[in-house]
Backbone as a chain_set.jsonl record, in Angstrom:
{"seq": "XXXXXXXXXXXXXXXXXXXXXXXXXXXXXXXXXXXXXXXXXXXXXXXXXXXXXXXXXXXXXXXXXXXXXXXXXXXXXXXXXXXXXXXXXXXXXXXXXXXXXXXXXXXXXXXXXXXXXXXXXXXXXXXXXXXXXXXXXXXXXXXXXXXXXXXXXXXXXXXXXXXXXXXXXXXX", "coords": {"N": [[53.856, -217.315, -55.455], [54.729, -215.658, -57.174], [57.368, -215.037, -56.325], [59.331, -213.329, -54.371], [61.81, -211.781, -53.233], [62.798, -212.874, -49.989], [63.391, -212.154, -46.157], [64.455, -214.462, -45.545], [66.023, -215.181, -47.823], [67.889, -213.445, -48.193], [68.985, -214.06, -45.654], [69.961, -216.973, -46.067], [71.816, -216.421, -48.521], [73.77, -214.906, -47.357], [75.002, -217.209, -45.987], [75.752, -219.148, -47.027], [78.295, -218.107, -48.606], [79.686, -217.394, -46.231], [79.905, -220.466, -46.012], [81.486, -219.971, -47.902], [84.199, -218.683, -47.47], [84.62, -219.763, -45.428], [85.806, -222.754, -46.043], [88.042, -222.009, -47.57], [89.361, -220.746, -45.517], [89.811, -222.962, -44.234], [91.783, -224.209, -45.839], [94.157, -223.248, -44.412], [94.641, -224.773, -42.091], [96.582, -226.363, -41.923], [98.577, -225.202, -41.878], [99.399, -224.375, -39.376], [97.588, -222.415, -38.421], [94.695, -222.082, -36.645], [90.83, -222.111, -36.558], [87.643, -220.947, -36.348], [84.125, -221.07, -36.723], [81.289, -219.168, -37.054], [81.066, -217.743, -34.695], [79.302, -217.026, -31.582], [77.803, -214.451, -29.945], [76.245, -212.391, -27.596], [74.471, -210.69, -28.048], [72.924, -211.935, -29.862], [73.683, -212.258, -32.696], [76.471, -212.965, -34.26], [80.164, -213.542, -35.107], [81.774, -214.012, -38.049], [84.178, -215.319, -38.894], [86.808, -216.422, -36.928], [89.969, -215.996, -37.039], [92.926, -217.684, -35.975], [96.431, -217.55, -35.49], [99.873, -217.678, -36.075], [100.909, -215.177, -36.716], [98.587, -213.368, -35.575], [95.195, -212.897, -34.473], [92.506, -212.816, -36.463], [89.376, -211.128, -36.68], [87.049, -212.336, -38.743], [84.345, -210.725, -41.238], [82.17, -211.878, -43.596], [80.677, -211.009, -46.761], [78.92, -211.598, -48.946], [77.998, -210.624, -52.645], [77.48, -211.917, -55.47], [78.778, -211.263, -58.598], [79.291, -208.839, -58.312], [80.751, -205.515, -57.938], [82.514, -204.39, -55.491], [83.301, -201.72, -53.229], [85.541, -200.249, -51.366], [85.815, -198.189, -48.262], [87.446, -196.264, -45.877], [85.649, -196.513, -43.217], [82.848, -197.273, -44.559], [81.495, -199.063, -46.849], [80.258, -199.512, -50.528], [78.647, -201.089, -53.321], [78.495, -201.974, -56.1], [78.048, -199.545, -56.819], [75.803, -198.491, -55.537], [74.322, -197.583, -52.127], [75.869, -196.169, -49.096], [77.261, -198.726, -47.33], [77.79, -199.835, -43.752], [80.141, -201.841, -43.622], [83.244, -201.82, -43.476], [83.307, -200.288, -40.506], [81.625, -202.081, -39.376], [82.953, -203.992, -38.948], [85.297, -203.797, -37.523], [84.243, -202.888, -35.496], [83.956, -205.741, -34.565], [86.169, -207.077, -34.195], [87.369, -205.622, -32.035], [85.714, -206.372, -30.181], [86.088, -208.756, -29.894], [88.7, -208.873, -29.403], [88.935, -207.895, -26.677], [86.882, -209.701, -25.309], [88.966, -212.246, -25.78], [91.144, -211.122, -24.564], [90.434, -210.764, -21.622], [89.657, -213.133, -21.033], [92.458, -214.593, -21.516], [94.533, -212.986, -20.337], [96.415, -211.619, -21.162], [97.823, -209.361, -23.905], [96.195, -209.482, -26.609], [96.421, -209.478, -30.341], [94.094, -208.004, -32.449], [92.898, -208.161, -35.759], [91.046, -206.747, -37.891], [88.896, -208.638, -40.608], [87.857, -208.004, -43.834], [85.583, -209.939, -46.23], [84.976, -210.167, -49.319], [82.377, -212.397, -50.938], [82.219, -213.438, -54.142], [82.479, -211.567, -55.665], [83.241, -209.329, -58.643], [84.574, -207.717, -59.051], [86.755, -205.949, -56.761], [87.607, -202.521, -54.476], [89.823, -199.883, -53.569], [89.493, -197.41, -51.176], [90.677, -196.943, -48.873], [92.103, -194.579, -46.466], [93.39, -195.323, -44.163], [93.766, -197.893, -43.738], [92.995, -199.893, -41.994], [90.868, -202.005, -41.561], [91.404, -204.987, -43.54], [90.703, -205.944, -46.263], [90.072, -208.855, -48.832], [88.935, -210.933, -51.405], [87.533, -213.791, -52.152], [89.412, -215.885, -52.652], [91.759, -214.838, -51.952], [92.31, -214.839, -49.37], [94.164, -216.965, -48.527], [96.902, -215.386, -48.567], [97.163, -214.863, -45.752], [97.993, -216.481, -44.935], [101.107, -216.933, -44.486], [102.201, -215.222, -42.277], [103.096, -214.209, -39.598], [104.9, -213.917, -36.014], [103.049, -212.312, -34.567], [102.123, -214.165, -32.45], [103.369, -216.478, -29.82], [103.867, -220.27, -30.626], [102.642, -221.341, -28.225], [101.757, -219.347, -27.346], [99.408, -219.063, -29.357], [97.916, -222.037, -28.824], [96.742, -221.372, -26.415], [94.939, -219.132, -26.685], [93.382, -220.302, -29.051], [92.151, -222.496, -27.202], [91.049, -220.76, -25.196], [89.07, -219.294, -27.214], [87.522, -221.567, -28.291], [85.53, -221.936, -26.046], [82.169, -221.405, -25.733], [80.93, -219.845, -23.237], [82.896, -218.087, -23.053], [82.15, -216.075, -24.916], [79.812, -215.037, -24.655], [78.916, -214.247, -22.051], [78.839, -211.084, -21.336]], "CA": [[53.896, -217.482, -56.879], [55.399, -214.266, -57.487], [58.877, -215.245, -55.922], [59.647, -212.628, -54.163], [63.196, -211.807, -51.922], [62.389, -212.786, -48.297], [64.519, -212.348, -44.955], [65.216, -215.873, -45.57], [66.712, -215.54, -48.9], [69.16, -213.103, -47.432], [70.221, -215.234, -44.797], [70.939, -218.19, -46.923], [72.998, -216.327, -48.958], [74.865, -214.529, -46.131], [75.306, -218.185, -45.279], [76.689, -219.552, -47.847], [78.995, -216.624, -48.398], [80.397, -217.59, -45.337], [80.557, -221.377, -46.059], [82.59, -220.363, -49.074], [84.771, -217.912, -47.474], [85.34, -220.726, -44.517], [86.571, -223.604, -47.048], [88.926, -220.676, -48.103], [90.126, -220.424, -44.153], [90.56, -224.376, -43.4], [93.053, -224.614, -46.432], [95.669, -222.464, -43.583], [94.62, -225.437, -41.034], [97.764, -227.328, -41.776], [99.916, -224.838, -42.205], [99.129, -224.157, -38.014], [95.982, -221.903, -37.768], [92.906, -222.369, -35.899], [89.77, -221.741, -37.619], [86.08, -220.87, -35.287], [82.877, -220.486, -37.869], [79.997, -218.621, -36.559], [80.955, -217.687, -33.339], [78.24, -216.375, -31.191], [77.99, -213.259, -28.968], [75.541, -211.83, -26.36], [73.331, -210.106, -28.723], [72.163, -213.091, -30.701], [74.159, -212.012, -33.338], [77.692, -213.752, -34.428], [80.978, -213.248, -35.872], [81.297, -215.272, -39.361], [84.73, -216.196, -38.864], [88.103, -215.831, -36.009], [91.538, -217.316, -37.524], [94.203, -217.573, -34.545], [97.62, -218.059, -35.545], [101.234, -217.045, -35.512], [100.395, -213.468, -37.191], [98.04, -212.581, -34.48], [94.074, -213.408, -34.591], [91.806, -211.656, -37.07], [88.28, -211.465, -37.142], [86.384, -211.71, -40.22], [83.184, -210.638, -41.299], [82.038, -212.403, -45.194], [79.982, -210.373, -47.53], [78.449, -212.107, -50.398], [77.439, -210.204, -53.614], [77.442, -212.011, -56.384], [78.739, -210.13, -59.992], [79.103, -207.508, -58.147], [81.538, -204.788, -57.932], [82.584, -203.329, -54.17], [84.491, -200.37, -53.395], [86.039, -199.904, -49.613], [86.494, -197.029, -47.957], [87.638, -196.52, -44.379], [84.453, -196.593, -42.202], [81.835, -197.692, -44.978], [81.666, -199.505, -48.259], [79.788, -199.729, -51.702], [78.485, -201.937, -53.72], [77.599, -201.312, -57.554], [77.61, -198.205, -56.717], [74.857, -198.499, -54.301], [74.275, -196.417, -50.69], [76.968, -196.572, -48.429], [77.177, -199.587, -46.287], [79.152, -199.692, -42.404], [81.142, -203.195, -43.435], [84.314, -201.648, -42.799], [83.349, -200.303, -39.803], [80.948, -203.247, -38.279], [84.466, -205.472, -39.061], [86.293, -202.774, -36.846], [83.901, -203.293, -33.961], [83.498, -206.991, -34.266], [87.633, -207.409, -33.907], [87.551, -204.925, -30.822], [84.708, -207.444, -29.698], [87.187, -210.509, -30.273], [90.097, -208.633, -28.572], [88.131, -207.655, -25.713], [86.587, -211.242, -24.885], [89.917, -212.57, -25.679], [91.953, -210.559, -23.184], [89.853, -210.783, -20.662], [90.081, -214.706, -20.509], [93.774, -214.67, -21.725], [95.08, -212.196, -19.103], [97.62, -210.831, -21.852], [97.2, -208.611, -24.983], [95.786, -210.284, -27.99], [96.631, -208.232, -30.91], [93.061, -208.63, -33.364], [92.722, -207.209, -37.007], [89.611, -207.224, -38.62], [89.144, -208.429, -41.765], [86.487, -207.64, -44.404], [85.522, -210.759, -47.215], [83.757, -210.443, -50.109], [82.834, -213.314, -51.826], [81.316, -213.519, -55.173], [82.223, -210.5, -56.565], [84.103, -209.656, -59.693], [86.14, -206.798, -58.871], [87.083, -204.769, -55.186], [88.507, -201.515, -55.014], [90.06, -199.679, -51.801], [90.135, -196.216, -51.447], [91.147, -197.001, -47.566], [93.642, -194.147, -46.263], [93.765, -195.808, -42.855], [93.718, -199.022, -44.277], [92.33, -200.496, -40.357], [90.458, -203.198, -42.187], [92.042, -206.074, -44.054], [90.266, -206.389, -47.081], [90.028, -209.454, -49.562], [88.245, -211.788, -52.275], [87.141, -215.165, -51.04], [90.526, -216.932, -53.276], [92.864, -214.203, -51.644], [92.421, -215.173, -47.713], [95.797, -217.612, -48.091], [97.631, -214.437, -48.047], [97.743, -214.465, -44.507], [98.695, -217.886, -44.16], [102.737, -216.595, -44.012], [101.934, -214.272, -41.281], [103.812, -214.802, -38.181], [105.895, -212.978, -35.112], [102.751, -211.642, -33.372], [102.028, -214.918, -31.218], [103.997, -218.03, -30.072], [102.952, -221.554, -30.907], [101.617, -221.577, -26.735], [99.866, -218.473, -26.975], [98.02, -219.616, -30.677], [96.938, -222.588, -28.676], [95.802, -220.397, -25.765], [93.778, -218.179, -27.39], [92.255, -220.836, -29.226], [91.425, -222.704, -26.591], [89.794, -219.707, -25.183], [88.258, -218.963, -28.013], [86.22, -222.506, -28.32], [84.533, -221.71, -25.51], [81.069, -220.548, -26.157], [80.692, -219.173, -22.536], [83.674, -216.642, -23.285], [81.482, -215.362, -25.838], [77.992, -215.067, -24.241], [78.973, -213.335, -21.227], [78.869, -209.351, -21.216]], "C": [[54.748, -216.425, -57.564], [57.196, -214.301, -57.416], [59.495, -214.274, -55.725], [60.622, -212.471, -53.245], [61.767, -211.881, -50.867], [63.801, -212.412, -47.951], [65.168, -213.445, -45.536], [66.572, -216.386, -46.469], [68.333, -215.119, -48.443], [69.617, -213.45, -46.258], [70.76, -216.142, -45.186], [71.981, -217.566, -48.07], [74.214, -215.922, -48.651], [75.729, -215.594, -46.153], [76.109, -218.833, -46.109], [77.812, -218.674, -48.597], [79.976, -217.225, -47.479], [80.853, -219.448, -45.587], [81.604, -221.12, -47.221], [83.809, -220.009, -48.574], [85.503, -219.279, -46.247], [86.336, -221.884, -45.538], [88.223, -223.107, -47.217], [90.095, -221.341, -46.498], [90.846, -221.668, -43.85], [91.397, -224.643, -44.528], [94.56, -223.767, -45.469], [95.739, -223.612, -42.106], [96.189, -226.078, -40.599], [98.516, -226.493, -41.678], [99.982, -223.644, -40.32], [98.349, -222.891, -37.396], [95.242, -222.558, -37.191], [91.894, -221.574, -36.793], [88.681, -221.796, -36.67], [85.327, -219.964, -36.553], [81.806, -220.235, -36.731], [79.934, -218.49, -34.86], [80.12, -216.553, -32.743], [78.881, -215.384, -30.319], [76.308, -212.721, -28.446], [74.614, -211.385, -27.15], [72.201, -210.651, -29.483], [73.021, -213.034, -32.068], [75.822, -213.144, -33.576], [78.72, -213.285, -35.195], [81.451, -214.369, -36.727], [82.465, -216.479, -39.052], [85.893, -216.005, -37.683], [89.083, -217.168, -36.686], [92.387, -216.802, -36.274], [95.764, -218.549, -35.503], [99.085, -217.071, -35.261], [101.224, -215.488, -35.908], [99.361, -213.126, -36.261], [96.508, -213.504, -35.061], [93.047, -212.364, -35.549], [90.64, -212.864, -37.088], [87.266, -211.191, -37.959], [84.943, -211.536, -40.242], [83.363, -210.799, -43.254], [80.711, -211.534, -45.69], [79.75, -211.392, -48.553], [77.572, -211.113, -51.729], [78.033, -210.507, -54.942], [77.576, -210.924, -57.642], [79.255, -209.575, -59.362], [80.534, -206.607, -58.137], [81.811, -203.841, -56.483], [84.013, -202.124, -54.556], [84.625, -200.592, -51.884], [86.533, -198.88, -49.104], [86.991, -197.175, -46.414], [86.631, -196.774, -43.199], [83.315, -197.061, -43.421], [82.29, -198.299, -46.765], [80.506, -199.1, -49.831], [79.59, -200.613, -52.137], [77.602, -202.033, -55.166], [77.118, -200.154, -57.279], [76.195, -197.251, -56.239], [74.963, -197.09, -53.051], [74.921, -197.161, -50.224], [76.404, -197.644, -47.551], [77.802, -199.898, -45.062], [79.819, -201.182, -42.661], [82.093, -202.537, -42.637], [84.2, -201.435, -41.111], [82.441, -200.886, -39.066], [82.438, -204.122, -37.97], [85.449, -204.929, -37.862], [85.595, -203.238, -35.591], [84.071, -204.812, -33.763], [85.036, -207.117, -34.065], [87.4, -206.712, -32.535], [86.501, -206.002, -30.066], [85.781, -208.695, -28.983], [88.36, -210.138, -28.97], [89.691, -208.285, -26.961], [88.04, -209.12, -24.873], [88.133, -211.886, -24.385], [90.794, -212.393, -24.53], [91.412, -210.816, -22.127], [89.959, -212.569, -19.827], [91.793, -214.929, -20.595], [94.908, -214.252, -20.704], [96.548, -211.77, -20.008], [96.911, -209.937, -23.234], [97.075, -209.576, -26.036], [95.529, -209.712, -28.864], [95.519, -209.234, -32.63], [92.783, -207.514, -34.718], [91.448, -207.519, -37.619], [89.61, -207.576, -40.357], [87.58, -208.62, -42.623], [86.934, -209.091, -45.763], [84.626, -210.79, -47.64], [83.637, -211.588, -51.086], [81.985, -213.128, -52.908], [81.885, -212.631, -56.244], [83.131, -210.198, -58.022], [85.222, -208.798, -59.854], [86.237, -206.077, -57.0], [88.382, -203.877, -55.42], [88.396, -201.004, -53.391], [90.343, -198.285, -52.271], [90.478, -195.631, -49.641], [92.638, -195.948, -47.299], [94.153, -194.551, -44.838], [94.362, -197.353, -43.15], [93.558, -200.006, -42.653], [91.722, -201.578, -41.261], [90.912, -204.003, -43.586], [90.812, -206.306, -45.183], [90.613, -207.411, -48.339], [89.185, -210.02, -50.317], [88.285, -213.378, -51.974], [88.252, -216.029, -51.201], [91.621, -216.025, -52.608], [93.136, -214.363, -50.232], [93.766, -216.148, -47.571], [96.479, -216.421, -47.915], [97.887, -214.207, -47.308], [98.27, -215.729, -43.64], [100.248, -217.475, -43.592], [102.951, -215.573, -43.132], [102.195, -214.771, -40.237], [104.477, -213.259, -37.448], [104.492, -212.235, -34.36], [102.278, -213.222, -32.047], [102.492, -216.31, -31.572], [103.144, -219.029, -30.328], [102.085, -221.613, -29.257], [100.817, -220.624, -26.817], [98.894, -218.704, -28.153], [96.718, -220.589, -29.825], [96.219, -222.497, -27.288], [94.493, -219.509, -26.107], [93.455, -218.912, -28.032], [91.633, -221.808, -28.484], [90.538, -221.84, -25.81], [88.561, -219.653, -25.645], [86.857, -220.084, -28.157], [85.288, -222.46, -27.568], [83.43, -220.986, -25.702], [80.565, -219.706, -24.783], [81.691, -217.726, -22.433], [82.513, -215.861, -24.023], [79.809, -214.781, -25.845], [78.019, -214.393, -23.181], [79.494, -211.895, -21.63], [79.742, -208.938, -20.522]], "O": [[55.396, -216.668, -58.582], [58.014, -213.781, -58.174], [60.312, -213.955, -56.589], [60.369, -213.086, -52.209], [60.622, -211.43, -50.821], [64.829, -212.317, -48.621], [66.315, -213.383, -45.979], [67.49, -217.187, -46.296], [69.376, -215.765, -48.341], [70.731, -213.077, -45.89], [71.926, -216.387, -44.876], [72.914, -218.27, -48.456], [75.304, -216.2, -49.151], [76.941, -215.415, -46.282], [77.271, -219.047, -45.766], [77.889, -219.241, -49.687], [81.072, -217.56, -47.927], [82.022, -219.764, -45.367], [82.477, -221.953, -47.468], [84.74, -220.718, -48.956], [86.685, -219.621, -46.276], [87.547, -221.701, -45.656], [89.26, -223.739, -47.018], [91.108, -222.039, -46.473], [91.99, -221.736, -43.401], [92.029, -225.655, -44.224], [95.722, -223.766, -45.877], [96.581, -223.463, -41.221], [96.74, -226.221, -39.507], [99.576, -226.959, -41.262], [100.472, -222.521, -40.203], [98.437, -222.464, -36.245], [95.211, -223.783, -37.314], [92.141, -220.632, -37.546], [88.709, -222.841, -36.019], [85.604, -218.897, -37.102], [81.565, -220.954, -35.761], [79.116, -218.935, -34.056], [80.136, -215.402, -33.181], [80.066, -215.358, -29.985], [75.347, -212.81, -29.211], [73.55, -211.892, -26.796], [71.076, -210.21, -29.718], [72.959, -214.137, -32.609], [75.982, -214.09, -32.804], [78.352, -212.532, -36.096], [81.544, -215.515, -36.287], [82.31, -217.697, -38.955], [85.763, -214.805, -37.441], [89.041, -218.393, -36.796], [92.405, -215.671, -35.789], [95.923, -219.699, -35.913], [99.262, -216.11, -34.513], [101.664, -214.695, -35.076], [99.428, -211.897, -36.294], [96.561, -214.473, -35.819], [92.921, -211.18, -35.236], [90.56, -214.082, -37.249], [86.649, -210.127, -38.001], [84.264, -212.103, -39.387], [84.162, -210.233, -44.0], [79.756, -211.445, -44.919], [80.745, -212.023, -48.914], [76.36, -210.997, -51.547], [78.827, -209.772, -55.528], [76.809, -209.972, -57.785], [80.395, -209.634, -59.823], [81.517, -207.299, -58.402], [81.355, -202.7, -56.407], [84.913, -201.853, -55.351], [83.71, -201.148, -51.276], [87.679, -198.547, -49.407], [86.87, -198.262, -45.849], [87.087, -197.328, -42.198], [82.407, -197.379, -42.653], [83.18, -197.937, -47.535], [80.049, -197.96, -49.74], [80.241, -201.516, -51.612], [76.38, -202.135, -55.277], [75.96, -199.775, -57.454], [75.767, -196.111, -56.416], [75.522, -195.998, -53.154], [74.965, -198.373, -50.439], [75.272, -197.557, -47.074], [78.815, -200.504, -45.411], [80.033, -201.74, -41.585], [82.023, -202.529, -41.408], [84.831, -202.198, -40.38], [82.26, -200.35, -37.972], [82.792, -204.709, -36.947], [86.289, -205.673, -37.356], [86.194, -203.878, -34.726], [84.369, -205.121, -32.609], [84.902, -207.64, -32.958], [87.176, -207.595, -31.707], [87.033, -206.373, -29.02], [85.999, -209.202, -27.883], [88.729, -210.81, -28.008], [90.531, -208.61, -26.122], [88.852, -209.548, -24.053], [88.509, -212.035, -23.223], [91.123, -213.256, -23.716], [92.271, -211.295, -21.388], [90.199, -212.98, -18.692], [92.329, -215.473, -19.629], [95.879, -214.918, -20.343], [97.629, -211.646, -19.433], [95.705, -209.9, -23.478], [97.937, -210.432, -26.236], [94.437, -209.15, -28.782], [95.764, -210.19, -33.366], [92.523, -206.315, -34.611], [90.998, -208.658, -37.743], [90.208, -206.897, -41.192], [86.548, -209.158, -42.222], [88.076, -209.296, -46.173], [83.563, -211.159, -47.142], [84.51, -211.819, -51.923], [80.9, -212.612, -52.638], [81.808, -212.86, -57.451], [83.759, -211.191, -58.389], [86.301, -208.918, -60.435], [85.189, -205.915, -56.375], [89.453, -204.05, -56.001], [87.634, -201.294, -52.468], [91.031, -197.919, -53.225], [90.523, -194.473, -49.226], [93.784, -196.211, -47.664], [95.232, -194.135, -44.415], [95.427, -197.751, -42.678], [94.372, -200.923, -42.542], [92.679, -202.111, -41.822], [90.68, -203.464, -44.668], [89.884, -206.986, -44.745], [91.495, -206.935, -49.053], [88.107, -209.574, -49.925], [89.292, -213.932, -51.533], [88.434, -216.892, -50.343], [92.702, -216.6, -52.733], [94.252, -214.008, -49.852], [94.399, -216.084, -46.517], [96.77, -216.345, -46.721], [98.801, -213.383, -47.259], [98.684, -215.949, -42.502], [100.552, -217.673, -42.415], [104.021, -214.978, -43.256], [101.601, -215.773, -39.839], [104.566, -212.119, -37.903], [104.833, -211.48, -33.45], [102.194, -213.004, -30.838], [102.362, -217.031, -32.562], [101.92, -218.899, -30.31], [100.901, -221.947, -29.25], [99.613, -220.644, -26.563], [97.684, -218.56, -27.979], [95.498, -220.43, -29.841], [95.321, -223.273, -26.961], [93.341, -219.442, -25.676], [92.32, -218.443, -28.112], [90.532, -222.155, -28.912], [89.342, -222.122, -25.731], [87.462, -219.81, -25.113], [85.665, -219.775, -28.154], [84.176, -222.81, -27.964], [83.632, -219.783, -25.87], [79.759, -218.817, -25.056], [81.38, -216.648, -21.926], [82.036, -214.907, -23.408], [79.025, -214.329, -26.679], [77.016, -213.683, -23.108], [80.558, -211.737, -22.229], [79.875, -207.726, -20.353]]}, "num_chains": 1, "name": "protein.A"}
């Protein structure tokens, strides 16, 4: 009666977060990306989103906070001026994750950037001096549609056939 946050709440909004931020991703389908939502890993855990195309493969992790106002720093973020949060650097491991897996089935280098997406919010600010994580706003992810020269059209659809496999991603 009270209506109080659960777990639950914050998973459905995680979740939809991520369906928004996907929508976002399959407008680069045509223009010869691959797109994998919620790909699993060994822990139980998952990565939200992996784009594979001619610019190399990045893998994203979606934030949702409504209104809100983030800040980004190099290893941790903000959020209304909140306690620090590790986005940046969960997004950092979960690409080394990606590139890892990847290589390992690929048997070549697979060059993976991480990228951080917030959706909802009303402003993001970077005070990144490494700038290692790719940060955007859920309408700014075309930006990497014109991204090309790190892999040919055979290795895109290498590495995403790889990638569909859910046993790449479940073995340790």
């Amino acid at each position: 009666m009270l209506r109080r946050s659960t777990e639950w709440d914050t998973w459905y909004a995680g979740l939809e977060g991520e369906r928004r931020a996907g929508r976002e991703w399959e407008r680069l389908v045509p223009h010869g990306w691959r797109v994998l939502h919620g790909v699993p890993k060994a822990n139980g855990g998952d990565i939200d989103h992996v784009l594979i195309g001619a610019g190399g493969v990045f893998a994203v992790n979606t934030k949702r906070h409504p209104g809100a106002s983030a800040w980004v720093g190099d290893d941790m973020a903000k959020v209304n001026g909140g306690p620090p949060l590790p986005y940046p650097a969960a997004s950092k491991a979960e690409a080394a994750h990606v590139r890892r897996v990847l290589e390992r089935h690929c048997g070549y280098a697979v060059p993976v950037d991480p990228v951080l997406v917030f959706v909802g919010v009303e402003s993001v600010s970077s005070a990144a001096t490494r700038h290692a994580v790719r940060v955007y706003r859920e309408r700014e992810v075309a930006a990497l549609g014109p991204l090309s020269g790190k892999l040919t059209p055979d290795q895109v659809e290498r590495v995403y056939a790889v990638a569909r496999h859910r046993r790449a991603w479940l073995r340790q």
